[in-house]
Every structure is written in C-alpha cells, then in structure tokens.
mmCIF file of the N, C-alpha and C atoms, coordinates in Angstrom:
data_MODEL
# 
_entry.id   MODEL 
# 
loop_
_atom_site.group_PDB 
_atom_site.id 
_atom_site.type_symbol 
_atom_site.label_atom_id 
_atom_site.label_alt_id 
_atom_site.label_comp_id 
_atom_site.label_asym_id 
_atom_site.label_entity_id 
_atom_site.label_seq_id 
_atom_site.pdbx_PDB_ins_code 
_atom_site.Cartn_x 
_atom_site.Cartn_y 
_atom_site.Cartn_z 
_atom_site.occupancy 
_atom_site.B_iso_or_equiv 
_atom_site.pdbx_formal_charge 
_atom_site.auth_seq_id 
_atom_site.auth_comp_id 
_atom_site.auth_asym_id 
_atom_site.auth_atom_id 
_atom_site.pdbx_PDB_model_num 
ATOM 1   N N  . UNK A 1 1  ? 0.853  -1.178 0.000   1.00 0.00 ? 1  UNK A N  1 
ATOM 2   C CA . UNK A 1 1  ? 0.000  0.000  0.000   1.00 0.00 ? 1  UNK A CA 1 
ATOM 3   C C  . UNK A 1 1  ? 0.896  1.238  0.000   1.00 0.00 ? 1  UNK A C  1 
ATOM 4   N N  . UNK A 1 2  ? 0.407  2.145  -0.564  1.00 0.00 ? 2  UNK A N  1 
ATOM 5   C CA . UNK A 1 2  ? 1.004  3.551  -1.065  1.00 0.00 ? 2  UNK A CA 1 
ATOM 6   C C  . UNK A 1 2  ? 0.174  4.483  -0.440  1.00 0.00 ? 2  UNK A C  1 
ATOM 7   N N  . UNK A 1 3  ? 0.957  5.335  0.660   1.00 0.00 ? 3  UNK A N  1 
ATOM 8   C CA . UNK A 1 3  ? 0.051  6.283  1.184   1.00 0.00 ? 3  UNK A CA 1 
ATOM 9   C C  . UNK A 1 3  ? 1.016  7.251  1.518   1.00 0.00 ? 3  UNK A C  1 
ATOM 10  N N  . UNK A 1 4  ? 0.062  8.568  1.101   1.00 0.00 ? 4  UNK A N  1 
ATOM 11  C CA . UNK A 1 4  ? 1.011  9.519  0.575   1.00 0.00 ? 4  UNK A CA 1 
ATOM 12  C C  . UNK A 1 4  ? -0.204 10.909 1.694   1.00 0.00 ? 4  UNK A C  1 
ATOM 13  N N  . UNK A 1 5  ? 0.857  11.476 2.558   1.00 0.00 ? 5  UNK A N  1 
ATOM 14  C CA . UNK A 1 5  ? 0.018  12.365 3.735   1.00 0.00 ? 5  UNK A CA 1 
ATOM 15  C C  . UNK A 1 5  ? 0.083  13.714 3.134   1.00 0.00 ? 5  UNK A C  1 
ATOM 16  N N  . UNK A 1 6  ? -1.032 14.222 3.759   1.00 0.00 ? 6  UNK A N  1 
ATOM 17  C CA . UNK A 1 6  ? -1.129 16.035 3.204   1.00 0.00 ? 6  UNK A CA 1 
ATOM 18  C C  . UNK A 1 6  ? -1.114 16.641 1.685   1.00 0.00 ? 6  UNK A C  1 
ATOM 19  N N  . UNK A 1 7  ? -1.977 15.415 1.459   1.00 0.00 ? 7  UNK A N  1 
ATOM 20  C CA . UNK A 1 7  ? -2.267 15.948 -0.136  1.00 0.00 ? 7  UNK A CA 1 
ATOM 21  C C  . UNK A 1 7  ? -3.973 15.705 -0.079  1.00 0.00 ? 7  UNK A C  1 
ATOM 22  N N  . UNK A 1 8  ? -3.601 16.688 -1.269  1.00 0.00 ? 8  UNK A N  1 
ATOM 23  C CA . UNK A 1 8  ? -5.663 16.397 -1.449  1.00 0.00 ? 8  UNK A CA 1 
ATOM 24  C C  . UNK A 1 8  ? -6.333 15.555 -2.239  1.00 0.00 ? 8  UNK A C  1 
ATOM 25  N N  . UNK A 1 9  ? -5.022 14.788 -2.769  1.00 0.00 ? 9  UNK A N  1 
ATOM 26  C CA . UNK A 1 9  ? -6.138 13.375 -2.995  1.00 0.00 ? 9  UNK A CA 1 
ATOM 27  C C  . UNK A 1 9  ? -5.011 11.929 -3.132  1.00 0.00 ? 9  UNK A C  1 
ATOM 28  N N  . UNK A 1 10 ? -5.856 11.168 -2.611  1.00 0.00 ? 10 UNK A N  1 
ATOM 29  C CA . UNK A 1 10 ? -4.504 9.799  -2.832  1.00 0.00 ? 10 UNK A CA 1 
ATOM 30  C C  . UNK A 1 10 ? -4.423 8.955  -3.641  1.00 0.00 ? 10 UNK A C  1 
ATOM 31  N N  . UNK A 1 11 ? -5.028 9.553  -5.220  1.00 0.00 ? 11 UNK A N  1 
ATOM 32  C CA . UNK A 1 11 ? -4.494 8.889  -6.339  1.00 0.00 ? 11 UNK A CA 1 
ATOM 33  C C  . UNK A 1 11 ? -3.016 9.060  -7.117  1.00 0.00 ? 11 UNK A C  1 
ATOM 34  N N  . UNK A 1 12 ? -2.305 8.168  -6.313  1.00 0.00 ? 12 UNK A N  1 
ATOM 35  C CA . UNK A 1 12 ? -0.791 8.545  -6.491  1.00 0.00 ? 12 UNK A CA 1 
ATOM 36  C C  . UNK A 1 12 ? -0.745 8.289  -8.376  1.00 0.00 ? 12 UNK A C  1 
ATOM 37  N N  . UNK A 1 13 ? -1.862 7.761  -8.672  1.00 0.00 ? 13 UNK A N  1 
ATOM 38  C CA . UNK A 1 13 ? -1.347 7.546  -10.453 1.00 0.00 ? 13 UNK A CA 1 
ATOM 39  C C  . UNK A 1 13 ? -1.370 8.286  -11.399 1.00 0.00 ? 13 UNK A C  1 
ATOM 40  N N  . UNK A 1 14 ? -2.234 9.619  -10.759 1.00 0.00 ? 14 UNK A N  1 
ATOM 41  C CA . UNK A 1 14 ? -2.575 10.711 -11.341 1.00 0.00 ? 14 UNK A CA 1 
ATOM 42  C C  . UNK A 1 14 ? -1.871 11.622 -10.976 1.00 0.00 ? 14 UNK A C  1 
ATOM 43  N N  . UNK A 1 15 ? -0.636 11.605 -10.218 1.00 0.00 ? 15 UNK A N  1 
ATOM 44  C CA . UNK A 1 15 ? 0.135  12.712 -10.138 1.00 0.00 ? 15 UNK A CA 1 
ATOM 45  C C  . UNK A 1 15 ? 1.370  12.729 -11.104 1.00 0.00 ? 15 UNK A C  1 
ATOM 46  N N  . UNK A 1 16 ? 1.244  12.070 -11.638 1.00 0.00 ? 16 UNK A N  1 
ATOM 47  C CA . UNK A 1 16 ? 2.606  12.350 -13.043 1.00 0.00 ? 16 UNK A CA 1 
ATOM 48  C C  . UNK A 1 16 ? 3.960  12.535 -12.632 1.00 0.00 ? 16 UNK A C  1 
ATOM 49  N N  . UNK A 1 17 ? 4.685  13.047 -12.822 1.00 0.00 ? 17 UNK A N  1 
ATOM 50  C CA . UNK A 1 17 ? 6.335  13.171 -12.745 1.00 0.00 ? 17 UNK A CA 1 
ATOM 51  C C  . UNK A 1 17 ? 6.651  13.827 -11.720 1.00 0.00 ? 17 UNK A C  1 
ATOM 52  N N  . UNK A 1 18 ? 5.903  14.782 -10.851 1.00 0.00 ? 18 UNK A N  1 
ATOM 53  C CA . UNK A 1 18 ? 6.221  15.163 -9.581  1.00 0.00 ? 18 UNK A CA 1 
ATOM 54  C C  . UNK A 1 18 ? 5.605  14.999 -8.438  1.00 0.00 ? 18 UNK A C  1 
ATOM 55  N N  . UNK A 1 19 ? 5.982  15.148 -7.151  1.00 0.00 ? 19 UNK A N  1 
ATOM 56  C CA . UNK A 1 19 ? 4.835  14.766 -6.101  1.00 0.00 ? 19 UNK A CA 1 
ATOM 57  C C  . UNK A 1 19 ? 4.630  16.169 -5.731  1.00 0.00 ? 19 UNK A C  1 
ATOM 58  N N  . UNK A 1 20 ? 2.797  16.459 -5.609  1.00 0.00 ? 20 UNK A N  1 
ATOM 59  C CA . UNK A 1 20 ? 2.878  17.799 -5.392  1.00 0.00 ? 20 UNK A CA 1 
ATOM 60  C C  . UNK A 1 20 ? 3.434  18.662 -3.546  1.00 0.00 ? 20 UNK A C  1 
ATOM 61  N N  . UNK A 1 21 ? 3.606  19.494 -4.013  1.00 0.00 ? 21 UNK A N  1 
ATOM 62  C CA . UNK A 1 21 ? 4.344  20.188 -3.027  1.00 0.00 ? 21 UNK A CA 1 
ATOM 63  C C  . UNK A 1 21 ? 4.218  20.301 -1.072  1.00 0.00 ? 21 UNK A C  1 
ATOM 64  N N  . UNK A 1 22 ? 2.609  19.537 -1.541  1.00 0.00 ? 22 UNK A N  1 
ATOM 65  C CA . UNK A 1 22 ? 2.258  19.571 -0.024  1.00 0.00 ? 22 UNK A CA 1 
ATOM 66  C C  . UNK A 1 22 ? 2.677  17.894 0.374   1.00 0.00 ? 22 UNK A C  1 
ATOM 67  N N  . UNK A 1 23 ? 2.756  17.329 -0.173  1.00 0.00 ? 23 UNK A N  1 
ATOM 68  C CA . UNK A 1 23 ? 3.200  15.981 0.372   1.00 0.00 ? 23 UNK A CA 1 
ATOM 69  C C  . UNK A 1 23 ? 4.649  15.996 1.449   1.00 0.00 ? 23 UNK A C  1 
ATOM 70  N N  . UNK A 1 24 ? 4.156  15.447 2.438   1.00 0.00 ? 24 UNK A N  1 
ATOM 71  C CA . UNK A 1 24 ? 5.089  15.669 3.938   1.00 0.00 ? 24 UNK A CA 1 
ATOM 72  C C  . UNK A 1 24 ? 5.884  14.242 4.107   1.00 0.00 ? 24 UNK A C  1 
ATOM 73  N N  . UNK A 1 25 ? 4.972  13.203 3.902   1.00 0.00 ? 25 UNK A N  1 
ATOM 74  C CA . UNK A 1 25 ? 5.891  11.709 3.825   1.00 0.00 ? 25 UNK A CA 1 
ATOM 75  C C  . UNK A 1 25 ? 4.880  10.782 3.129   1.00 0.00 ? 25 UNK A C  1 
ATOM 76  N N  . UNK A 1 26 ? 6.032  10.148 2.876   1.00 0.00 ? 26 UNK A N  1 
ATOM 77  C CA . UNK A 1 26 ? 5.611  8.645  1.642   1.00 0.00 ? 26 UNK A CA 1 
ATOM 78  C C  . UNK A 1 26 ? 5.931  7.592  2.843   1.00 0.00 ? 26 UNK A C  1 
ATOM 79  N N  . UNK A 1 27 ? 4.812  6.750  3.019   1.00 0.00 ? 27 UNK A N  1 
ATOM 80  C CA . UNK A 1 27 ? 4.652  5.709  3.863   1.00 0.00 ? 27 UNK A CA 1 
ATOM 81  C C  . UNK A 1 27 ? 4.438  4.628  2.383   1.00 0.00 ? 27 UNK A C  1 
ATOM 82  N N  . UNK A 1 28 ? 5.488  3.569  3.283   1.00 0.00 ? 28 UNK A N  1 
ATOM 83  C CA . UNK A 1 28 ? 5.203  2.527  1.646   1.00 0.00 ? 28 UNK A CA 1 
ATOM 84  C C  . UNK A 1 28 ? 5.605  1.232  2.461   1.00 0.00 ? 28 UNK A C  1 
ATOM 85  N N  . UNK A 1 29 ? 3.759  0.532  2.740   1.00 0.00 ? 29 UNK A N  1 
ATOM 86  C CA . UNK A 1 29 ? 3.561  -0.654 3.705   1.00 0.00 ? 29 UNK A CA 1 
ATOM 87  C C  . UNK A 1 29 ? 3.124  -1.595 2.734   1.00 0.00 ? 29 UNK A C  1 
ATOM 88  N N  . UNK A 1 30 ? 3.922  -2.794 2.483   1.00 0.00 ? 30 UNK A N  1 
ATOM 89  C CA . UNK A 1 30 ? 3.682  -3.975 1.503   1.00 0.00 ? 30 UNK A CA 1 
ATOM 90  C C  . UNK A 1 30 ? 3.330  -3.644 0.643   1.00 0.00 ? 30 UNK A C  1 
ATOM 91  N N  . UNK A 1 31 ? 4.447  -2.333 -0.412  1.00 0.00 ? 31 UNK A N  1 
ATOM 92  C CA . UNK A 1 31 ? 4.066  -2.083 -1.720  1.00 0.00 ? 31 UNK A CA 1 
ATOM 93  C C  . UNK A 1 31 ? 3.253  -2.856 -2.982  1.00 0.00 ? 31 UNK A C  1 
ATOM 94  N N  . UNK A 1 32 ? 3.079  -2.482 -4.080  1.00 0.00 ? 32 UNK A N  1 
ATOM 95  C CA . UNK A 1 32 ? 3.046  -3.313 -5.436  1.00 0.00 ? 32 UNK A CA 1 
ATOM 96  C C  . UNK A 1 32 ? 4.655  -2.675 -5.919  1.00 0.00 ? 32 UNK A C  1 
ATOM 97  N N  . UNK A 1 33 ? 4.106  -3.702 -6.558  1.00 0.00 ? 33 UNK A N  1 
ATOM 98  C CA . UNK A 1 33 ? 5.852  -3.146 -7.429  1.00 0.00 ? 33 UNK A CA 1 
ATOM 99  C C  . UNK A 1 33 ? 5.428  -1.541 -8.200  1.00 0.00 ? 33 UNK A C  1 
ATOM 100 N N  . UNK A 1 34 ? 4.304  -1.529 -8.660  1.00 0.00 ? 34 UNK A N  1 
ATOM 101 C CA . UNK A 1 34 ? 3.579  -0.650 -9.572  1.00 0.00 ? 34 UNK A CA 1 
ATOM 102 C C  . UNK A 1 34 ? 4.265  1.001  -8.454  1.00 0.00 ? 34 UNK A C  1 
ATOM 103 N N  . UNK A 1 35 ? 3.764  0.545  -7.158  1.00 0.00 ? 35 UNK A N  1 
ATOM 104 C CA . UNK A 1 35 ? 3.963  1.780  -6.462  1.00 0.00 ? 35 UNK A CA 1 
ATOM 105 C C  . UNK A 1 35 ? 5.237  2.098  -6.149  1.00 0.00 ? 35 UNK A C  1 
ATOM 106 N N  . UNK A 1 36 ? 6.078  0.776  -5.857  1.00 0.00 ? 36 UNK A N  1 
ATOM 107 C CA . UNK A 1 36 ? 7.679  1.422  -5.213  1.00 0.00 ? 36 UNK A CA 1 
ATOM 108 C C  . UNK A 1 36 ? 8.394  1.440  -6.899  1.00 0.00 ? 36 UNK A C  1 
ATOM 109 N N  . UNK A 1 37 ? 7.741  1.172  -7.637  1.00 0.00 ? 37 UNK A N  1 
ATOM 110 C CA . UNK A 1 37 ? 8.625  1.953  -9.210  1.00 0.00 ? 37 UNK A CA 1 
ATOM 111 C C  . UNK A 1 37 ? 8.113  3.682  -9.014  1.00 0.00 ? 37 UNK A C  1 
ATOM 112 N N  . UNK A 1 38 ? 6.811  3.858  -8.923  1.00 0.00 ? 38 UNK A N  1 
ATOM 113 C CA . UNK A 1 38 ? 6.309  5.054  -8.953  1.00 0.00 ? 38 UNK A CA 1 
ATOM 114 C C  . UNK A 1 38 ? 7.102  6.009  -7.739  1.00 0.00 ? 38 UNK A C  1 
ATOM 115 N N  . UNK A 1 39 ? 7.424  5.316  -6.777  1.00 0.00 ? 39 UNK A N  1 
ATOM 116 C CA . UNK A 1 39 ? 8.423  6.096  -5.787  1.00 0.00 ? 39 UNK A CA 1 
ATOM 117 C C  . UNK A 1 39 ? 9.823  6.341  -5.622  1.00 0.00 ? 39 UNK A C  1 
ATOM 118 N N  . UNK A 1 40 ? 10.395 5.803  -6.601  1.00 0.00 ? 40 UNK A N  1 
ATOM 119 C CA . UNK A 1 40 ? 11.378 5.575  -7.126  1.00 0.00 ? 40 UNK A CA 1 
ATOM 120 C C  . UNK A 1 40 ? 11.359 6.322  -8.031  1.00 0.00 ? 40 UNK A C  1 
ATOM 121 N N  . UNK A 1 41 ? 10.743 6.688  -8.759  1.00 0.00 ? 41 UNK A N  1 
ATOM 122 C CA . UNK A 1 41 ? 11.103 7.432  -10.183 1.00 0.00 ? 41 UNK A CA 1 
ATOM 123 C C  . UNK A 1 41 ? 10.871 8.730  -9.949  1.00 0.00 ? 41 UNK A C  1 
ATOM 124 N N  . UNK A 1 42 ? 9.807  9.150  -8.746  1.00 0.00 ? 42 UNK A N  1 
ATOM 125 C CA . UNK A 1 42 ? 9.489  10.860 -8.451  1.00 0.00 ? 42 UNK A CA 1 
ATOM 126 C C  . UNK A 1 42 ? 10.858 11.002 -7.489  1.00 0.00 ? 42 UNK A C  1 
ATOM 127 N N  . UNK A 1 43 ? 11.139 10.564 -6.485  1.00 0.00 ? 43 UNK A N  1 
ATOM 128 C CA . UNK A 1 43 ? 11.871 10.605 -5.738  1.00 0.00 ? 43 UNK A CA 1 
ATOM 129 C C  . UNK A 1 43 ? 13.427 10.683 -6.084  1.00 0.00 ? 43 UNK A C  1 
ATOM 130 N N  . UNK A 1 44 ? 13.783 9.760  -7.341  1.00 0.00 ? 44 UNK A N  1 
ATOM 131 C CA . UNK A 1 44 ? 14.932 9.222  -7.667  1.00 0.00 ? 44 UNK A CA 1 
ATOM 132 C C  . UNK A 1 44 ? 15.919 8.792  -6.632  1.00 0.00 ? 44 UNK A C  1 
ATOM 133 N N  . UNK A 1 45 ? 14.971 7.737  -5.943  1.00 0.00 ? 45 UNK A N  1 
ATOM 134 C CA . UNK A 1 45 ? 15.593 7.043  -5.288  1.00 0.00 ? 45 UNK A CA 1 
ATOM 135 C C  . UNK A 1 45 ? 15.608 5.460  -5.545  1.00 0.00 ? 45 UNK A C  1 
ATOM 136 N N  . UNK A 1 46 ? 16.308 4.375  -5.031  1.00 0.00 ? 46 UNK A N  1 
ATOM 137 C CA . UNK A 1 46 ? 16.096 3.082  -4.917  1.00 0.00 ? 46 UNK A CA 1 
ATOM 138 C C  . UNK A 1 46 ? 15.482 2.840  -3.267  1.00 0.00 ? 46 UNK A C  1 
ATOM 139 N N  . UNK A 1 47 ? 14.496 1.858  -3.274  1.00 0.00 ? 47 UNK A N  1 
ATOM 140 C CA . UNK A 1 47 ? 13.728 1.778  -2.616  1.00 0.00 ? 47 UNK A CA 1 
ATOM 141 C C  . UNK A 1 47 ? 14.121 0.200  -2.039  1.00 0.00 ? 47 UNK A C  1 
ATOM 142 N N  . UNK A 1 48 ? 15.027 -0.193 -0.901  1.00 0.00 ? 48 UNK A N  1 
ATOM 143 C CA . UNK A 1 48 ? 15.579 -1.587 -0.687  1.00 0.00 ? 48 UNK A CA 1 
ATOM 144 C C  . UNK A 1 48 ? 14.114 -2.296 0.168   1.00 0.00 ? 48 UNK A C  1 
ATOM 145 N N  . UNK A 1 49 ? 14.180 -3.566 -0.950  1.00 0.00 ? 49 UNK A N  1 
ATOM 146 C CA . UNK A 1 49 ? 13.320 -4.494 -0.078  1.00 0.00 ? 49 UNK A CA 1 
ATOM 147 C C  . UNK A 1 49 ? 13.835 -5.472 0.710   1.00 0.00 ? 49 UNK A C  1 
ATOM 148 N N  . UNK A 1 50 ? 12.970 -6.445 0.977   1.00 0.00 ? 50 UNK A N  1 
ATOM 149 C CA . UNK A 1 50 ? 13.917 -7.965 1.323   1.00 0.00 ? 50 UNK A CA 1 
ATOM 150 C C  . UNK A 1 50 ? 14.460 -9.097 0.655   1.00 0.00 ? 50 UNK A C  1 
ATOM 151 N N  . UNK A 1 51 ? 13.866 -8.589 -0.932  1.00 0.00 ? 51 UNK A N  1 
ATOM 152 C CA . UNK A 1 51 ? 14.983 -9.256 -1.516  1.00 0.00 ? 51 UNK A CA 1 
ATOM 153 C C  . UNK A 1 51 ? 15.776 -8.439 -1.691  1.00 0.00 ? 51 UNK A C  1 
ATOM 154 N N  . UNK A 1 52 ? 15.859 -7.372 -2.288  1.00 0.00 ? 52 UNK A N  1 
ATOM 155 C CA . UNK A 1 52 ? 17.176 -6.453 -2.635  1.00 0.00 ? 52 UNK A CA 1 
ATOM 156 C C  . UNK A 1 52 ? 17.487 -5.827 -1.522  1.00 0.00 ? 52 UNK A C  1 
ATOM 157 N N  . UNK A 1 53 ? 18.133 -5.835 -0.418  1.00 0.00 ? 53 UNK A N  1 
ATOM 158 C CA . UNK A 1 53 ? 18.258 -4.950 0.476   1.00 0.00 ? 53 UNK A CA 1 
ATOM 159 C C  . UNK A 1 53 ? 19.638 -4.052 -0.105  1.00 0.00 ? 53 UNK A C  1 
ATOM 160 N N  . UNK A 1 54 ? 19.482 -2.762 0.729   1.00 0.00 ? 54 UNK A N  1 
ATOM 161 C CA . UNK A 1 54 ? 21.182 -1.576 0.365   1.00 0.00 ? 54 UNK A CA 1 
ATOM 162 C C  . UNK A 1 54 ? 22.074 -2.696 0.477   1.00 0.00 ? 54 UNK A C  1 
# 
C-alpha cells in the first residue's frame, strides 16, 4: 500500500512526474511493485526491499 500524507487526494497515479508540493511523507507498507517503481522514479531514489536490500 502507497500512502502519501497532506495531499488532497490519494491517487498517487494521477500525479505524473512530480509529487505535489504539499506531500510531507511517503509511507510505503507492503508495496506493489507498480507503487515502489512510482516512488522511485518521483523521488529518484532506490527503494531496498527484502529481496534487494542496500
């Protein structure tokens, strides 16, 4: 699950290439892959699971 605080709406699929400005934290509890790619790519970060850990 993908849950994304202090925004005004939590369709993370409809926010496109940036996360908007009021977003305070990305909570990411037993992702889809769909979502920790999507957090990964706004963020440009890698996102370690338990198979891939840092």
């Amino acid at each position: 699950m993908l849950k994304l605080d202090r925004s005004s709406t939590s369709d993370w699929q409809g926010i496109g290439a940036e996360l908007p400005s009021d977003i305070i934290w990305v909570d990411l509890l037993d992702p889809t892959d769909d979502e920790t790619q999507f957090v990964e790519r706004v963020l440009d970060i890698r996102v370690p699971t338990l198979k891939q850990p840092l």
